[in-house]
PAZAPA-4460 file (N, C-alpha, C; in steps of 0.05 Angstrom, whole numbers, plus 32768, in hexadecimal, padded with zeros to 4 digits):
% residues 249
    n_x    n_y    n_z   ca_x   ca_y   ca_z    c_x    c_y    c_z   seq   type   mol
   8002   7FBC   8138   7FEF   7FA8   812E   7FE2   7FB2   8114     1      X     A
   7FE1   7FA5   8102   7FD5   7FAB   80ED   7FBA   7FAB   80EA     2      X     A
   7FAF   7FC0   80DA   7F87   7FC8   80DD   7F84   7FBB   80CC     3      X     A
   7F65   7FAE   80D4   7F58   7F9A   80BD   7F4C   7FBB   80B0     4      X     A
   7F3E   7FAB   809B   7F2F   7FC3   8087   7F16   7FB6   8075     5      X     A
   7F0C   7FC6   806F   7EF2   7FB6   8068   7EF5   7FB5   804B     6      X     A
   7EFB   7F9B   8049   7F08   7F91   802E   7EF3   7F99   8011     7      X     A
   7EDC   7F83   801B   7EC0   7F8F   8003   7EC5   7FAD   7FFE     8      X     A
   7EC1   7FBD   8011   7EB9   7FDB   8005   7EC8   7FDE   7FFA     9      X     A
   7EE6   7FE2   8005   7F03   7FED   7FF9   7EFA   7FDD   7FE1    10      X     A
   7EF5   7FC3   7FD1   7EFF   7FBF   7FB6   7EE3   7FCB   7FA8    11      X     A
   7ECD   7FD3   7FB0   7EBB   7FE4   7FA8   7EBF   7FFC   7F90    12      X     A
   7ED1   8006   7FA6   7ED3   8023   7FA3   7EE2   802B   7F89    13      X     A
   7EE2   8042   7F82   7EF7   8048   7F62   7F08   8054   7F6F    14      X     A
   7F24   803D   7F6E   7F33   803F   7F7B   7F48   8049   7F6C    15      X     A
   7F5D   8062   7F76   7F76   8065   7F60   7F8F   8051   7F5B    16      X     A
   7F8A   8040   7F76   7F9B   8031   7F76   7FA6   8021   7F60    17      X     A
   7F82   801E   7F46   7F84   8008   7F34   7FA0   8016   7F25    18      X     A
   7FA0   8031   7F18   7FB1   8041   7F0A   7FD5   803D   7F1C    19      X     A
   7FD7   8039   7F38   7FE5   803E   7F40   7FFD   8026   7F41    20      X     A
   7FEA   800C   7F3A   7FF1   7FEE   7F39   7FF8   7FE7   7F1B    21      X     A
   7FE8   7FEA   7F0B   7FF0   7FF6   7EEB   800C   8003   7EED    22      X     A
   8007   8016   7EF7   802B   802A   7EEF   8046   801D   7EFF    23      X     A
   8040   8001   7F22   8054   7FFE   7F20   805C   7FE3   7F17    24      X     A
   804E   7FD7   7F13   804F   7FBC   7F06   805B   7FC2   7EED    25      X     A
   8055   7FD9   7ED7   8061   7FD7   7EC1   8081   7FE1   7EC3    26      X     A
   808F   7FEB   7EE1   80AA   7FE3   7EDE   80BA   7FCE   7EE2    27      X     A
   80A3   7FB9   7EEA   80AD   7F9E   7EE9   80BB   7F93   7EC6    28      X     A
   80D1   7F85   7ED4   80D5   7F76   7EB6   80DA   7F57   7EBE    29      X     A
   80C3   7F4D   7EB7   80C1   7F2B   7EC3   80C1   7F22   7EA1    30      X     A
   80CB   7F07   7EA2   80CE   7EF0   7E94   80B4   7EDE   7E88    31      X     A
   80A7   7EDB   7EAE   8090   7ECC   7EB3   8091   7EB5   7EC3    32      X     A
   80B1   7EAE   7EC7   80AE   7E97   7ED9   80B5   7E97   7EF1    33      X     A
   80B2   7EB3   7EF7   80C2   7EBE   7F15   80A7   7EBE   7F32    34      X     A
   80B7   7EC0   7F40   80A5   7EC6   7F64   80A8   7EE1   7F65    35      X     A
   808D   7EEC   7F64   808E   7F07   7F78   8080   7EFF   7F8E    36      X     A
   8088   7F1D   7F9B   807A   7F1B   7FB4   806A   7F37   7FB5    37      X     A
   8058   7F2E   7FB8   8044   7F50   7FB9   8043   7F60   7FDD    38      X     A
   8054   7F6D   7FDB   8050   7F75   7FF2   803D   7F88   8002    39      X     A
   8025   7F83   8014   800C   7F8F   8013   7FFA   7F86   7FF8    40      X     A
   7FF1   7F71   7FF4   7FDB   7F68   7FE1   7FC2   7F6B   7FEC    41      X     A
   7FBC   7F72   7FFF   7F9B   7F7D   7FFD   7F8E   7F60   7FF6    42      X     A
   7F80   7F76   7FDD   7F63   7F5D   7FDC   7F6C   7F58   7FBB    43      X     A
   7F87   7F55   7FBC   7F9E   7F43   7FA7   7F8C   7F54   7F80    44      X     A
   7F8F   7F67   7F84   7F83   7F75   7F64   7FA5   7F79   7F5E    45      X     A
   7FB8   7F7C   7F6E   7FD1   7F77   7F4E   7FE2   7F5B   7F58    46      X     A
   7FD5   7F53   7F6A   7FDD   7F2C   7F65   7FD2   7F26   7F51    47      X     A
   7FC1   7F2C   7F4A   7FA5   7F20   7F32   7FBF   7F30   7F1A    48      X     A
   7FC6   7F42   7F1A   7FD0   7F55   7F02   7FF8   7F4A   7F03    49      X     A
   8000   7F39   7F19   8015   7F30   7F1B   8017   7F13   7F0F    50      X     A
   7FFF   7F00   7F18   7FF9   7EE5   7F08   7FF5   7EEF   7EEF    51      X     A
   7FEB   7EFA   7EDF   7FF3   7F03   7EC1   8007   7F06   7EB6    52      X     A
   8019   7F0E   7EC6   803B   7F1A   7EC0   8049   7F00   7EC6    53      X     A
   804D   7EED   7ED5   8058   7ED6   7EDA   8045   7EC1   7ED8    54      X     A
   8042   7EB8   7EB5   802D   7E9E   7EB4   8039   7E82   7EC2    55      X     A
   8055   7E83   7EBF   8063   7E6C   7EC9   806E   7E6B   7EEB    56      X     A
   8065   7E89   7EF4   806D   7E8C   7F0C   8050   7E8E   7F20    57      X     A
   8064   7E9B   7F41   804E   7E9D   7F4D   8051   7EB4   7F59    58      X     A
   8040   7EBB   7F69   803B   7ED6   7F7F   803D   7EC7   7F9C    59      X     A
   8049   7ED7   7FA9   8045   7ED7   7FC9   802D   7EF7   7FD1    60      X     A
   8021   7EF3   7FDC   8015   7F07   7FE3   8015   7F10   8009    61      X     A
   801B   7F1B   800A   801F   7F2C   8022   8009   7F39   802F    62      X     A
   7FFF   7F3E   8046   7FF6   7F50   8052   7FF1   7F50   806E    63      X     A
   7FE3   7F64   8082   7FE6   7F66   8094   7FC8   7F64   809D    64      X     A
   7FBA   7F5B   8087   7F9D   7F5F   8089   7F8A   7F45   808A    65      X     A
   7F7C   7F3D   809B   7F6C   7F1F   8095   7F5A   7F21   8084    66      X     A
   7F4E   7F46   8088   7F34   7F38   8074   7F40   7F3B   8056    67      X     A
   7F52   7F52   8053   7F57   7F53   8035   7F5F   7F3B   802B    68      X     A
   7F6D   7F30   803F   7F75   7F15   802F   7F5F   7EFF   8028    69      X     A
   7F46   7F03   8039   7F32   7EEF   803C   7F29   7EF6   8014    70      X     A
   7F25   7F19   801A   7F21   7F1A   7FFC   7F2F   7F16   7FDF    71      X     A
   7F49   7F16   7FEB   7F57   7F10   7FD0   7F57   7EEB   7FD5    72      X     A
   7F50   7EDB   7FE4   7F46   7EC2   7FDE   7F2C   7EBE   7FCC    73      X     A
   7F21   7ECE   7FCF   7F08   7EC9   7FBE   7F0E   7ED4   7F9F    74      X     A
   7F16   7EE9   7F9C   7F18   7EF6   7F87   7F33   7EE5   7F70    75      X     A
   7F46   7EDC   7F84   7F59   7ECA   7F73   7F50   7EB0   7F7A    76      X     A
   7F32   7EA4   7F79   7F35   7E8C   7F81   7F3A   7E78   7F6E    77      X     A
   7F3B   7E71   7F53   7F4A   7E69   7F41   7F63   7E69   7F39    78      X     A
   7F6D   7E77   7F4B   7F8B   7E80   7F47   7F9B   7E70   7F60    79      X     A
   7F8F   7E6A   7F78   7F9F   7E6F   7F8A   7FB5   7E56   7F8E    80      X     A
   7FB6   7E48   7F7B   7FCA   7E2D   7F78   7FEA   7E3B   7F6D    81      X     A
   7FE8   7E59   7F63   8005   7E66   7F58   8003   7E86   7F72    82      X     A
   7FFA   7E7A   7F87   7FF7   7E95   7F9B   8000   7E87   7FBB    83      X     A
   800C   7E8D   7FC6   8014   7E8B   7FE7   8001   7EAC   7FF1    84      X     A
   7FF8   7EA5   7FFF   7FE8   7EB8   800E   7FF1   7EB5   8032    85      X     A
   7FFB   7ED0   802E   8009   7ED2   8056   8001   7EE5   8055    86      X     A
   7FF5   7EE4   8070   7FF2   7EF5   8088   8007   7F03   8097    87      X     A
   800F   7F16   8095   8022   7F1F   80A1   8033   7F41   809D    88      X     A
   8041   7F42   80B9   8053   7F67   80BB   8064   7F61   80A8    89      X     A
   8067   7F7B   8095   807A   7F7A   8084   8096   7F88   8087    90      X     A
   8097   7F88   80A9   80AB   7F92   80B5   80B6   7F7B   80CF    91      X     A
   80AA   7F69   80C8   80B3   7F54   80D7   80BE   7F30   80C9    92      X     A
   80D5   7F27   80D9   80D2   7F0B   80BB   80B6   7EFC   80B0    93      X     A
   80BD   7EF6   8097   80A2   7EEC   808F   80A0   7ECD   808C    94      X     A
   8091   7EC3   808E   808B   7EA8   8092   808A   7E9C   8071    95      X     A
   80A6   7EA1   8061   809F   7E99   8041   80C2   7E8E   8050    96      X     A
   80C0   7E72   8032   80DA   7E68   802E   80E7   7E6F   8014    97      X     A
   8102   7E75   8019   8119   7E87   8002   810C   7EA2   7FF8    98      X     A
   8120   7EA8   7FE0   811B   7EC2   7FD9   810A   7EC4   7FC3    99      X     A
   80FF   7EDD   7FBC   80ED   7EE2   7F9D   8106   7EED   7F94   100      X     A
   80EE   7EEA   7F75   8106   7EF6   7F68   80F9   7F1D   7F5E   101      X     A
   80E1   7F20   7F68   80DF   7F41   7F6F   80CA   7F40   7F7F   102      X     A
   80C6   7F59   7F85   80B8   7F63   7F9B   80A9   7F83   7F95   103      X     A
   8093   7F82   7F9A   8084   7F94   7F93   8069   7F9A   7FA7   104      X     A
   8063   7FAE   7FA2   8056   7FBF   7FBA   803E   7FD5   7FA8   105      X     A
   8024   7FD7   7FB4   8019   7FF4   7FA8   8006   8000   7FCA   106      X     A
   8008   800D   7FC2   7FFA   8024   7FDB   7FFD   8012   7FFB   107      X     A
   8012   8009   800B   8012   7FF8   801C   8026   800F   802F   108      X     A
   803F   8018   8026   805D   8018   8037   804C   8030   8045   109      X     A
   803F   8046   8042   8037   805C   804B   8031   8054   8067   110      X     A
   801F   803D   8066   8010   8037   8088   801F   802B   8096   111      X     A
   803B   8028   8090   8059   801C   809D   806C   8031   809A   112      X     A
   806A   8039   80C1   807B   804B   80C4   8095   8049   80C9   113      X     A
   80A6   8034   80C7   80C4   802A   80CD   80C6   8020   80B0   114      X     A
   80CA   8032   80A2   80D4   8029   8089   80F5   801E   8081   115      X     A
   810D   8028   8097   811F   8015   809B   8121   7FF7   80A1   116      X     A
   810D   7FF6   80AE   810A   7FD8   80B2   80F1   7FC7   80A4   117      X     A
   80E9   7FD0   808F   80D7   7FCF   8080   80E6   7FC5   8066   118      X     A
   80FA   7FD9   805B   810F   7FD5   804D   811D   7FB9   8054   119      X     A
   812D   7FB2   806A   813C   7FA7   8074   8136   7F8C   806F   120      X     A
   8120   7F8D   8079   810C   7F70   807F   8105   7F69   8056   121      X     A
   80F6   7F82   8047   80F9   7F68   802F   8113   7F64   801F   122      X     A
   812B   7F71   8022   8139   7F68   8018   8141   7F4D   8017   123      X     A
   813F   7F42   8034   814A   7F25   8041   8138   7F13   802C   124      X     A
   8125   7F17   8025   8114   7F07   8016   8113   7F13   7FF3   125      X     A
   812E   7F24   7FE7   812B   7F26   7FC6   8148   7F1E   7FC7   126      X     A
   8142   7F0D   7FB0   8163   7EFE   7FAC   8168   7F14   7F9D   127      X     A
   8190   7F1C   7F9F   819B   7F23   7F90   8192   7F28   7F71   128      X     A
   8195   7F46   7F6D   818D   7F4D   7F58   816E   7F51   7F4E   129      X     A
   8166   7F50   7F63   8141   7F45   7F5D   813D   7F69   7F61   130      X     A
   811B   7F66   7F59   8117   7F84   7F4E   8105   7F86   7F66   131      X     A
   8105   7F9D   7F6E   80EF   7FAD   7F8C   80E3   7FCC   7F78   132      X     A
   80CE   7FC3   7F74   80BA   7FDC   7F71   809E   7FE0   7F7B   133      X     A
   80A5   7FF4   7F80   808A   8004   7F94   8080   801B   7F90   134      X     A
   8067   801D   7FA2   805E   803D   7F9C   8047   803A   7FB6   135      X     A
   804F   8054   7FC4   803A   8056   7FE2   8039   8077   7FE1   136      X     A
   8029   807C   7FEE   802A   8098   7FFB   8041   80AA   8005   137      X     A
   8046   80BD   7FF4   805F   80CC   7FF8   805E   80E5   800F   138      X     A
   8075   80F3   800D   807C   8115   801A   8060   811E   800E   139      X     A
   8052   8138   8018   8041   8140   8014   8022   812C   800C   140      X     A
   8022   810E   800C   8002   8109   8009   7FF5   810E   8019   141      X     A
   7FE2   810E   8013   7FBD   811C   801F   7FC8   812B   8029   142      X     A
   7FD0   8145   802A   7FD1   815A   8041   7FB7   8166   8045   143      X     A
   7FB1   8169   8035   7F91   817F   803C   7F84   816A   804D   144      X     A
   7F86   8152   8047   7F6E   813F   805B   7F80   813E   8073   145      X     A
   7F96   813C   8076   7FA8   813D   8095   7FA5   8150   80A7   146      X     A
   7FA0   816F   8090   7F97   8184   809C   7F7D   8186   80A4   147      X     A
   7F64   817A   809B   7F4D   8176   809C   7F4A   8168   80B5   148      X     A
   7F5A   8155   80B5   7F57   813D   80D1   7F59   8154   80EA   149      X     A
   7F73   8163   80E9   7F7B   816D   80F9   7F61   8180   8101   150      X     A
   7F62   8198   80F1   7F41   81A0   80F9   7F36   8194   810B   151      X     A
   7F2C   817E   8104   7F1A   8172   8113   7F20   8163   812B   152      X     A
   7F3F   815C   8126   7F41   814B   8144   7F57   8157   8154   153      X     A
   7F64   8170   8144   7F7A   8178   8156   7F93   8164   8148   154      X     A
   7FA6   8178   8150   7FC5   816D   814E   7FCD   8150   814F   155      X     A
   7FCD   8139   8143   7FE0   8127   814D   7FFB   811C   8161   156      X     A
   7FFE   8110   816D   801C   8104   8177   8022   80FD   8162   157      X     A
   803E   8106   8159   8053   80ED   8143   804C   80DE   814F   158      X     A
   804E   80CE   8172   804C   80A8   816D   8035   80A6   8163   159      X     A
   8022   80B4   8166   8007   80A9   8164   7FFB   80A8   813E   160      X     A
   8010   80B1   812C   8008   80BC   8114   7FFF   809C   80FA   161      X     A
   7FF3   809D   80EE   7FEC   8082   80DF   7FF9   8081   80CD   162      X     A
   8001   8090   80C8   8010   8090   80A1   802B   809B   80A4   163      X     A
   803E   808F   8096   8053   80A0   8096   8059   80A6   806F   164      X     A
   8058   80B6   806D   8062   80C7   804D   8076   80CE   804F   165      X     A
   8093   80B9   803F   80AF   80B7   8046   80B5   80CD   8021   166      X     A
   80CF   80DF   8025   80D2   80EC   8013   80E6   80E4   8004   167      X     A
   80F3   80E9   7FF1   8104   80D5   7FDB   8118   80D4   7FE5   168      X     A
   8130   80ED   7FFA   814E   80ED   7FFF   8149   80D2   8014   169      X     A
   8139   80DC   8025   8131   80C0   8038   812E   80A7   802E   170      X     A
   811D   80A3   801C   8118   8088   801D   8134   807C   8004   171      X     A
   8140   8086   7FF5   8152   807E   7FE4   8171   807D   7FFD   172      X     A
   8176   808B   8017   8184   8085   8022   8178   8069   8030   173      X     A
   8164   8062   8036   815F   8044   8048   8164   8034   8032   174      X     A
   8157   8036   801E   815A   801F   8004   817B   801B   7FFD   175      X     A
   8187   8024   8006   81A9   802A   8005   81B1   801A   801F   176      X     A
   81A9   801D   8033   81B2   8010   8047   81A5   7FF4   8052   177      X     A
   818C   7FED   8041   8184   7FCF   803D   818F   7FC3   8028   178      X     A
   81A5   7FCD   8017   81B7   7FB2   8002   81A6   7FBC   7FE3   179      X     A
   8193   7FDA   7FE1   818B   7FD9   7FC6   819E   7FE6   7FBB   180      X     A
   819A   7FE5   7FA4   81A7   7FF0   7F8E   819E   7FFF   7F74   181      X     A
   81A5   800B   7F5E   8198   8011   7F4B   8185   801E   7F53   182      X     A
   817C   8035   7F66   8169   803E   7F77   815C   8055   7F6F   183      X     A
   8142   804C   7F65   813E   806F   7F4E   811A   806D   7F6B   184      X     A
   8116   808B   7F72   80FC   809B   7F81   80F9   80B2   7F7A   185      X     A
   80E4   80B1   7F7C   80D7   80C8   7F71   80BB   80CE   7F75   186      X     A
   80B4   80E8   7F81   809C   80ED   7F8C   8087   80F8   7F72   187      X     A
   806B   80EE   7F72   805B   80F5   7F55   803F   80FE   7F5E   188      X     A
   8036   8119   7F63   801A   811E   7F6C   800A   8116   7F5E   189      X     A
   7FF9   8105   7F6C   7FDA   80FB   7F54   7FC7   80FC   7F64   190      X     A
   7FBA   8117   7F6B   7F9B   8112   7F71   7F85   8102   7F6D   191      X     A
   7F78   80FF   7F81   7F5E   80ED   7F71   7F47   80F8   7F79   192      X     A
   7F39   80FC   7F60   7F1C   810E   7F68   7EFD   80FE   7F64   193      X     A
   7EF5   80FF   7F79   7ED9   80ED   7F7F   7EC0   80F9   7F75   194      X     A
   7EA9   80EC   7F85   7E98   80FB   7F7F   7E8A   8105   7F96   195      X     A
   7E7B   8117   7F97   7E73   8124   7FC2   7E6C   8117   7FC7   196      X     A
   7E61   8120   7FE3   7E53   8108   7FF1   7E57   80EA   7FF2   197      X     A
   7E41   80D9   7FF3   7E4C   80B9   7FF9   7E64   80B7   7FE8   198      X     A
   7E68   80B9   7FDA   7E86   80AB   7FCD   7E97   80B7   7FDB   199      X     A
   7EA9   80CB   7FDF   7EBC   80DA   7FEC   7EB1   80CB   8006   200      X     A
   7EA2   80D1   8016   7EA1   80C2   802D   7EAF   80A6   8033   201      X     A
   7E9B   8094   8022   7EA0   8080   8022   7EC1   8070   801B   202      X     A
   7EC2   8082   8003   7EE5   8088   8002   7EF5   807F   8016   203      X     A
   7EF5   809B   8023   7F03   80AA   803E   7EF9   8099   8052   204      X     A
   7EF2   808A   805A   7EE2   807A   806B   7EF8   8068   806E   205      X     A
   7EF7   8054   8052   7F03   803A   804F   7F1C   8040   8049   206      X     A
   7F28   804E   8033   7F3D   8048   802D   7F57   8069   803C   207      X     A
   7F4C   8076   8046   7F58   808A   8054   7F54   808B   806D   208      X     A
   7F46   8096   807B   7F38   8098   809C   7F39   807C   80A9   209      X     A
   7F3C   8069   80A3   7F3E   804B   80AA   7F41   8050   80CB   210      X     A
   7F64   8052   80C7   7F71   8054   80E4   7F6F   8069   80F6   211      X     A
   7F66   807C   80EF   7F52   8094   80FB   7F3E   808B   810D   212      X     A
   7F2D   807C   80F6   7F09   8078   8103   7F0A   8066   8116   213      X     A
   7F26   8055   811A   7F36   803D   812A   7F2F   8043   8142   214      X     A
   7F36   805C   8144   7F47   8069   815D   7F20   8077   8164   215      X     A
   7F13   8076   815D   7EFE   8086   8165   7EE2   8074   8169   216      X     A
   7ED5   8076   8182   7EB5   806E   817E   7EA6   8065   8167   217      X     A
   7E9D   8059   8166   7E92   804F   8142   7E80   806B   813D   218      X     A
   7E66   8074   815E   7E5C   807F   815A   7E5C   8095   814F   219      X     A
   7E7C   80A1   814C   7E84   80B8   8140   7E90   80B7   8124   220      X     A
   7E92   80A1   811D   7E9E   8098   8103   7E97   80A2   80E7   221      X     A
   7E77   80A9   80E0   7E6C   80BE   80D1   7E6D   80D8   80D8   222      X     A
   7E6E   80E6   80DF   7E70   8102   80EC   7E8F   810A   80EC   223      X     A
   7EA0   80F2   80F4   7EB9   80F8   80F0   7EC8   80FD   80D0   224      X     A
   7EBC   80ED   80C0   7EC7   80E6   80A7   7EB4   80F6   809A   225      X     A
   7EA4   810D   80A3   7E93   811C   8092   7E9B   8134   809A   226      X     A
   7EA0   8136   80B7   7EB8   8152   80B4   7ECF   8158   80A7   227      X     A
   7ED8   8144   809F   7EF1   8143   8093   7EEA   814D   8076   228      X     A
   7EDA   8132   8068   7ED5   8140   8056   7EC4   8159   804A   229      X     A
   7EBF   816C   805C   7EB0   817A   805C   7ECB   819E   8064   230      X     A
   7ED8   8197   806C   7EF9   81A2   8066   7F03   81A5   804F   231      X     A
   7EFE   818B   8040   7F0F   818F   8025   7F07   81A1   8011   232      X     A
   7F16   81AD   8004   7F0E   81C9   7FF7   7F07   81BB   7FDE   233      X     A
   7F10   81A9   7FD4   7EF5   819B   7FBB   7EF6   817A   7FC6   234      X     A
   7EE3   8167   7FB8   7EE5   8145   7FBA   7EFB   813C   7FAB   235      X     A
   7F14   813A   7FB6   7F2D   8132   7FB1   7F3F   8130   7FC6   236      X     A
   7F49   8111   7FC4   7F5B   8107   7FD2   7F7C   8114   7FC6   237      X     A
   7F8E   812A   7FD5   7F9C   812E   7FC3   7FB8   811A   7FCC   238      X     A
   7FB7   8108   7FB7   7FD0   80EF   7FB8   7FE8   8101   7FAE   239      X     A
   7FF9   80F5   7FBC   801A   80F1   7FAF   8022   80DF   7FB4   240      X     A
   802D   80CF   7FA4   803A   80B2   7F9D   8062   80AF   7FA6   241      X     A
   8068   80A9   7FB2   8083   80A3   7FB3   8082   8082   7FA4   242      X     A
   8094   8085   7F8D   809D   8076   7F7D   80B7   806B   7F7C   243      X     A
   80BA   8049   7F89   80D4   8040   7F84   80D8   802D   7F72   244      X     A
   80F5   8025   7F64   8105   8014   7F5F   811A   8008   7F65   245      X     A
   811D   7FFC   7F68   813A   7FF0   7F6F   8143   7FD6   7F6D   246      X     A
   8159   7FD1   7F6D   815B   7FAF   7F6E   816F   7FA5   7F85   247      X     A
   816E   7F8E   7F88   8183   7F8A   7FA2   819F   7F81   7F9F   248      X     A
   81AB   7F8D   7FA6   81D1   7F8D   7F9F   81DC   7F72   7F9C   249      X     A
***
C-alpha cells in the first residue's frame, strides 16, 4: 500500500529534488506536442517543468499518493485541462488509455521494491521508441542515516525494509528484459547538506523517516527522528542518485 505524506511540508522544504528534476528532464528531447507520463508526480513541481517542455502536449501524472496529488491540484490549477491526474501503483496496470510517447520519473523508483515489475508494467504504456528517463535513489544512498536508523531501532527484516537502492549491472539487466534499449545507468553521489536542528529534522521527518515513523507510535515520532539525526556525523543527507535512460525497442 502506498504512504500518504504530508504534501505542504514536503513542498516547504529546500528540497534537492528541485536540482534532481532539472538534470533529468534536460535528457529529454521533446518537440512539444508529445504525452508524458510523470511517473511518481508528487505535488507535480516537474509536471509544472514538463507542461513547459510540451506547449502543444500533455502530462499524465502518476502517483500513489492522495494528498500529493490533492497538492499538485492546487498548485497546477490553471493547468489542469493539459494534465490527467491518477491515483495509482506503478507496478500495477494503470487506469490511462494507449501509450505516451515518454516517460519520466524523479526521486519515486527507490520506495518500489520490485523493480522488475516496475519496469515491466511502464513499458506496456511507452510506445515504441519513446524515451524512459529517471533518477531515484541508488547502491549506497543514505547509508549513514540507514546506519543511524539501525542504532536506534536495531537490524531490519529484508521483507520489512522501505527503500530499495537498485545498482547499475542490476537495473540495466531488468531494463533489458522489459523491451528497453539504448540503456545508459549510472550511479552519481550528491549529498545534501541542511541546516541543524528544525530543518534536518523536519527534513528527515517528511521526506526520509516517512515509512519509519509509519511503523511507530506518533508518540515516539520526535525522539525517533532526533536520534537519528543526532547519529549523523554532520547535517547531511548523503544521496546517491541512480540515473537512467533508455528507450523502448
Amino acid at each position: 500500500m502506498p504512504r500518504e505524506w504530508d504534501a505542504k511540508t514536503y513542498d516547504s522544504l529546500p528540497l534537492p529534488h528541485q536540482q534532481w528534476g532539472k538534470r533529468t528532464l534536460g535528457r529529454l528531447a521533446l518537440k512539444g506536442g508529445e504525452t508524458v507520463l510523470d511517473a511518481g508526480c508528487g505535488t507535480g513541481r516537474d509536471t509544472a517543468a514538463l507542461l513547459a517542455l510540451v506547449p502543444d502536449g500533455r502530462v499524465i501524472g502518476i502517483d500513489g499518493s492522495s494528498r500529493m496529488l490533492e497538492q499538485l491540484r492546487v498548485k497546477l490549477a490553471d493547468r489542469l485541462d493539459r494534465v490527467e491526474v491518477v491515483n495509482a501503483d506503478l507496478t500495477k496496470p494503470l487506469p490511462i488509455t494507449g501509450q505516451v510517447d515518454a516517460i519520466t520519473s524523479v526521486a519515486t523508483f527507490h520506495w518500489i521494491t520490485d523493480h522488475a515489475a516496475l519496469f515491466d508494467n511502464l513499458a506496456r504504456y511507452l510506445r515504441p521508441g519513446g524515451q524512459f528517463v529517471a533518477e531515484c535513489g541508488g547502491q549506497g544512498n543514505v547509508a549513514l542515516i540507514n546506519a543511524a536508523v539501525e542504532e536506534v531501532l536495531g537490524a531490519t527484516d529484508e521483507k520489512k525494509k522501505v527503500w530499495y537502492f537498485a545498482g547499475v549491472e542490476e537495473t540495466t539487466e531488468r531494463l533489458r528484459n522489459a523491451g528497453f534499449t539504448d540503456i545508459e545507468v549510472s550511479l552519481l553521489p550528491d549529498p545534501a547538506r541542511l541546516e541543524p536542528g528544525e530543518q534536518l529534522w523536519s527534513y528527515l521527518a517528511t521526506v526520509v523517516l516517512g515509512s519509519h515513523l509509519d511503523r511507530l507510535p506518533e508518540a515516539d515520532h520526535e525522539d525517533f527522528v532526533r536520534s537519528v539525526a543526532a547519529r549523523l556525523p554532520e547535517p547531511v543527507v548523503d544521496y546517491v542518485r541512480l540515473n537512467i535512460t533508455a528507450r523502448r525497442a
